[in-house]
C-alpha positions in Angstrom: 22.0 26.1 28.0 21.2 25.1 24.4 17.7 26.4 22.7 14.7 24.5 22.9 14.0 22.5 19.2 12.2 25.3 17.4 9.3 22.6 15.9 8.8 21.1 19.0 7.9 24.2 20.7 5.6 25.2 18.2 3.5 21.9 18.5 3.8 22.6 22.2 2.4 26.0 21.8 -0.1 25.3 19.8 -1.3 22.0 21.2 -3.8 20.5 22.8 -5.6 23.0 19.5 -5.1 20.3 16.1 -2.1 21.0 14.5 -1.2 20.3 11.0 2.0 18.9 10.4 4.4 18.5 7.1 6.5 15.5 7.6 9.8 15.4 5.6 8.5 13.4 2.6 5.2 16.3 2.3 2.8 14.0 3.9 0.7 16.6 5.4 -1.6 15.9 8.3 -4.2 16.9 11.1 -3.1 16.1 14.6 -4.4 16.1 17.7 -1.2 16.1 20.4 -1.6 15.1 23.7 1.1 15.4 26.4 3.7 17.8 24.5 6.6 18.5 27.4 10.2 19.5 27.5 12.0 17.4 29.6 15.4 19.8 29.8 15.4 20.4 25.8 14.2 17.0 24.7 10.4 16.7 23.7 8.2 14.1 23.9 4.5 14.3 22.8 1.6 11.8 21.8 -1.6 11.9 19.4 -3.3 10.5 17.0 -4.5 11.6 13.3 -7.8 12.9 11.9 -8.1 10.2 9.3 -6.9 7.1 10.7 -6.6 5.1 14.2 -2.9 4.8 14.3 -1.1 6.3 17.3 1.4 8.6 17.1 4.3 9.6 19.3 6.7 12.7 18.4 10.4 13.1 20.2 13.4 15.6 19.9 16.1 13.4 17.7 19.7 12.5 19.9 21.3 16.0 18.5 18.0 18.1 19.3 17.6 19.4 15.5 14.8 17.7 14.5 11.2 15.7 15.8 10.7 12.4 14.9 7.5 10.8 14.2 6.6 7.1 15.4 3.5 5.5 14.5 1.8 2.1 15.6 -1.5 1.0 14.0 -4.1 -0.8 15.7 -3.1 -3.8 15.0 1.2 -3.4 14.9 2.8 -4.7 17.8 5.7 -2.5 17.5 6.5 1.4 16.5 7.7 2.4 13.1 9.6 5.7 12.5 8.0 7.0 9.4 9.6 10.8 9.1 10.6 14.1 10.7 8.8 17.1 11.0 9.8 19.7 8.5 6.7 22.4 9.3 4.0 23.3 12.4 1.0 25.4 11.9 -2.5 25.7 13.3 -4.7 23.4 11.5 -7.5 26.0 11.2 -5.1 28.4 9.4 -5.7 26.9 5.6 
């Protein structure tokens, strides 16, 4: 049985605790996740963002090396992938 995605199970870990997040372009934000599971090595999650409304969902990508990031505003119909996740860390430790 392959691993489990080494990012996702660091948000998992840490979660429902903020996390702070470096997506791969260095956005770098406070998030709250919600529902962070495996489902056999994929992971899913969902949370939102300290400083806006948008919602966010994070999944394992097809190959299981990295987790995406989806976002939908408050007023967006639809879900836009805006990134990957490059780095996980508690958002108290800065």
């Amino acid at each position: 049985m392959a691993d489990l995605n080494p990012i996702g199970k660091r948000i998992h870990n840490i979660s429902p605790d903020p996390v702070r997040l470096t997506l791969e372009d260095g956005t770098e934000a406070v998030f709250h996740i919600s529902g962070a599971e495996f489902f056999q090595q994929e992971f899913q999650a969902e949370g939102t963002r300290d400083d806006e409304d948008a919602a966010y969902r994070f999944v394992s990508s097809a190959d299981n090396t990295s987790i995406l990031v989806g976002r939908q505003g408050p007023d967006e119909d639809g879900w836009s992938m805006i990134g990957a996740v490059e780095a996980v860390e508690p958002a108290d430790s800065n």
